[in-house]
N, C-alpha and C positions, 0 to 999 in steps of 0.2 A: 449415462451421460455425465462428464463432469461437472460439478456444480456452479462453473465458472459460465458454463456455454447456456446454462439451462436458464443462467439468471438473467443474461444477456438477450436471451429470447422472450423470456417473462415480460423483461423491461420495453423490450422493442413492441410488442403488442399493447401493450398501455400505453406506448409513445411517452415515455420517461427515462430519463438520463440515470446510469448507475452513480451512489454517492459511494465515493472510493476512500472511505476515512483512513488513513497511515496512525499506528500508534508506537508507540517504543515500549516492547514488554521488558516488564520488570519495573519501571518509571511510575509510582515509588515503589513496588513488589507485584511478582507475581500475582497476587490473589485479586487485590487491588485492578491490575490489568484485563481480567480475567470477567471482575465486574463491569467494566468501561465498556470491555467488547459486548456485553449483553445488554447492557444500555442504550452503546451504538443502533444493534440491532431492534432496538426497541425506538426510536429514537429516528428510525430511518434507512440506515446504511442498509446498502446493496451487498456488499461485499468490503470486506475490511484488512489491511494489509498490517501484518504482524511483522513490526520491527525487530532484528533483532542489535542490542545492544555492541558497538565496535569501537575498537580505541583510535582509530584513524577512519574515521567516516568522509572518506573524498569528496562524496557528495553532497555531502548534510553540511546546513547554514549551522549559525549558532543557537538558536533553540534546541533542533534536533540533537547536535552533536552535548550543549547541555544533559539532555535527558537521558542519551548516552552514559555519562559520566557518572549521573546518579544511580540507574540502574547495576553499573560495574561496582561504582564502588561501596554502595550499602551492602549489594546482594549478591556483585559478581555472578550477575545473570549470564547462562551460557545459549547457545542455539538449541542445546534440548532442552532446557528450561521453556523455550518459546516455545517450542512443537508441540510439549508437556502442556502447555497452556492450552493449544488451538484445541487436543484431546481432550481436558477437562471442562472446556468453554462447550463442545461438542455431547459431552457428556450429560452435562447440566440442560441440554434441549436447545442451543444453541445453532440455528439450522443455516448463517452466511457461512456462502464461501469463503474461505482463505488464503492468502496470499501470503508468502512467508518471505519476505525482505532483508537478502541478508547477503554482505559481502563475501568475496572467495574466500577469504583465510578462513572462517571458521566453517566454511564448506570443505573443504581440505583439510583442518585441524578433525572434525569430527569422521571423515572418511567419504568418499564418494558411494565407498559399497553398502556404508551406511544411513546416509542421510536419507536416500530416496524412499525402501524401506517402512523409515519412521514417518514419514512425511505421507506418505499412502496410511499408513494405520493411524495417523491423528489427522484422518482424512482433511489436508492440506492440498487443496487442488492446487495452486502457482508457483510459483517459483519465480522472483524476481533477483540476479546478481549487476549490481551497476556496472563492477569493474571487472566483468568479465566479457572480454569483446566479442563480437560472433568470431573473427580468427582463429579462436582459442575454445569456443565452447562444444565442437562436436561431440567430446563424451560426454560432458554433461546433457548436450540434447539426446543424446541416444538413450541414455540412461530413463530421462523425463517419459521419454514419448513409452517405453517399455511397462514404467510405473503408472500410466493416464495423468501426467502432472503438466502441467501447461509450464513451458519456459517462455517467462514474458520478456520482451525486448525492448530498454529505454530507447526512444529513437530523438537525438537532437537536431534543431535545423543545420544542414549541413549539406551537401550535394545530394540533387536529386538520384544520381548513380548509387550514391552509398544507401538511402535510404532506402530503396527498390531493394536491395539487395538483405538489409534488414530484416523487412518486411515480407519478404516471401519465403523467410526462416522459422516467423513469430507462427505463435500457438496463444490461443486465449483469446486476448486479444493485445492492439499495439498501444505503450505508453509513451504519449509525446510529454516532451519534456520540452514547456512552454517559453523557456528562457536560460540562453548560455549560462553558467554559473551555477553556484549550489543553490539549494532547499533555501526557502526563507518568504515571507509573506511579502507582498509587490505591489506597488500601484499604477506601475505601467510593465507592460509585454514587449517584447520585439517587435518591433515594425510590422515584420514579414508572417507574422502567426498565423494570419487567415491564410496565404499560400502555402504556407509549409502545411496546414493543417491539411489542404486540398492536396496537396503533391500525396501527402501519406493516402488517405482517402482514394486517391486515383491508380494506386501502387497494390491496394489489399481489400478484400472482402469482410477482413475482423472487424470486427468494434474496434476502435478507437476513444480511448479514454487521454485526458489533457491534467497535468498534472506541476509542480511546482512553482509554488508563490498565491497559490488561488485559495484566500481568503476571507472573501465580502458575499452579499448576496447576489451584488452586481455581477461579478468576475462571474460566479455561478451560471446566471442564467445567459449571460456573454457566452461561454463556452458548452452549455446545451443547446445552442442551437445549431453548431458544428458540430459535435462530439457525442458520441455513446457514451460517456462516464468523464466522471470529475475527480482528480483524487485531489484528497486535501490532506496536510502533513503537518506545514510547521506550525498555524494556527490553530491543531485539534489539540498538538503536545505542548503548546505555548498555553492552550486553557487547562489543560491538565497541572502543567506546571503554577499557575494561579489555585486552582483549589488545593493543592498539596498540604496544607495545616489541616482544611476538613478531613480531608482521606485520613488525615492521621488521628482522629478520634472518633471512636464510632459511634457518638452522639453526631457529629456533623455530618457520617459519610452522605447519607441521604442529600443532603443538601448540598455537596459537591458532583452528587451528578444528579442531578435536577439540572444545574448551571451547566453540564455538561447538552446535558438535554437543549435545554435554553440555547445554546452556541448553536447547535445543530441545527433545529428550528428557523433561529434566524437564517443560518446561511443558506439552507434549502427551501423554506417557505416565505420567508421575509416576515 
């Protein structure tokens, strides 16, 4: 069973929301990233989405696309840098699922014949692409469903037609994406959330995870009581990006994820 489904199942018999941490590997290196995600794991996360570093991030506010930047340009981290990660994070006794977050160009720069592959042997269960529409993804699903890799589908509020149509594509489970615009931390949502949330819900049997701008402890438990999972993004790499001087001396690392701990904490338990 993929470890995507199995955690979703875990969670649902406890009656607990999946915490969907996004991080940007390589933001400030590899190894460093590598620590976070075991942290994560220790720390809470259900499952955790391995960003990978892009120089045109459509999607991504300005923290993300910051962190971005740092990544490319200290270490000019590539997508198998990331993969390389999830393997050694895996290695190291690392037992979240994964999710590998990452736009088409450097899904197509590294090769379709090859990513999938890599992505199975650094047992990388998801597959998330934003800018790639369902119009356009049938080789890549076909390719997913061959490797047991979930191709996860962002779904924006938008017509209830188009989203049906989404939705009865998706594998894993579906990511609503809580509010038109990029990634970036929020104090208010669309209007229409709780209907859109419902239309999807009415549309698909998968979990449902709710995803950018979410936050606070608030927004958390707002969106658990609708949703199978939370993913959080630009406030996990926005705290990352505050301890960055610790991580850089390994007299402080400890005590930069401690505080990482501490974020987590709060947002998940209050």
């Amino acid at each position: 069973m993929n470890r995507i489904d199995r955690k979703f199942a875990e969670l649902k018999e406890q009656q607990k929301p999946a915490f969907i941490p996004f991080l940007t590997i390589g933001d400030p290196d590899v190894r460093t990233s590598i620590d976070i995600i075991k942290q994560l794991e220790q720390s809470g996360a259900s499952i955790v989405e391995l960003g990978v570093p892009y120089s045109d991030p459509l999607a991504d506010g300005p923290v993300i696309q910051r962190s971005s930047q740092r990544a490319l340009g200290s270490h000019q981290i590539s997508i198998r840098d990331c993969i390389e990660a999830a393997r050694v994070a895996r290695s190291e006794g690392c037992e979240l699922p994964f999710i590998l977050f990452t736009y088409y160009n450097p899904v197509l720069q590294l090769g379709l014949d090859k990513i999938f592959p890599l992505l199975q042997e650094s047992d990388i269960s998801g597959l998330i692409i934003p800018d790639l529409p369902m119009e356009e993804d049938q080789e890549v699903q076909t390719l997913a469903k061959a490797h047991g890799i979930h191709l996860i589908p962002l779904v924006a509020p938008t017509s209830k037609e188009r989203i049906e149509r989404i939705v009865t594509r998706a594998s894993g489970f579906v990511y609503c994406v809580s509010s038109l615009g990029v990634t970036g931390t929020r104090t208010q949502f669309h209007s229409g959330i709780d209907q859109f949330i419902e239309t999807v819900r009415a549309a698909t049997t998968l979990p449902i995870a709710v995803g950018f701008g979410i936050s606070t402890h608030e927004q958390f438990v707002k969106f658990a009581q609708s949703c199978d999972g939370i993913v959080v993004g630009s406030a996990l790499v926005r705290q990352v990006e505050e301890v960055l001087p610790l991580f850089a001396d390994a007299a402080t690392r400890p005590q930069a994820l401690q505080q990482i701990d501490d974020f987590v904490s709060k947002l998940i338990r209050s």
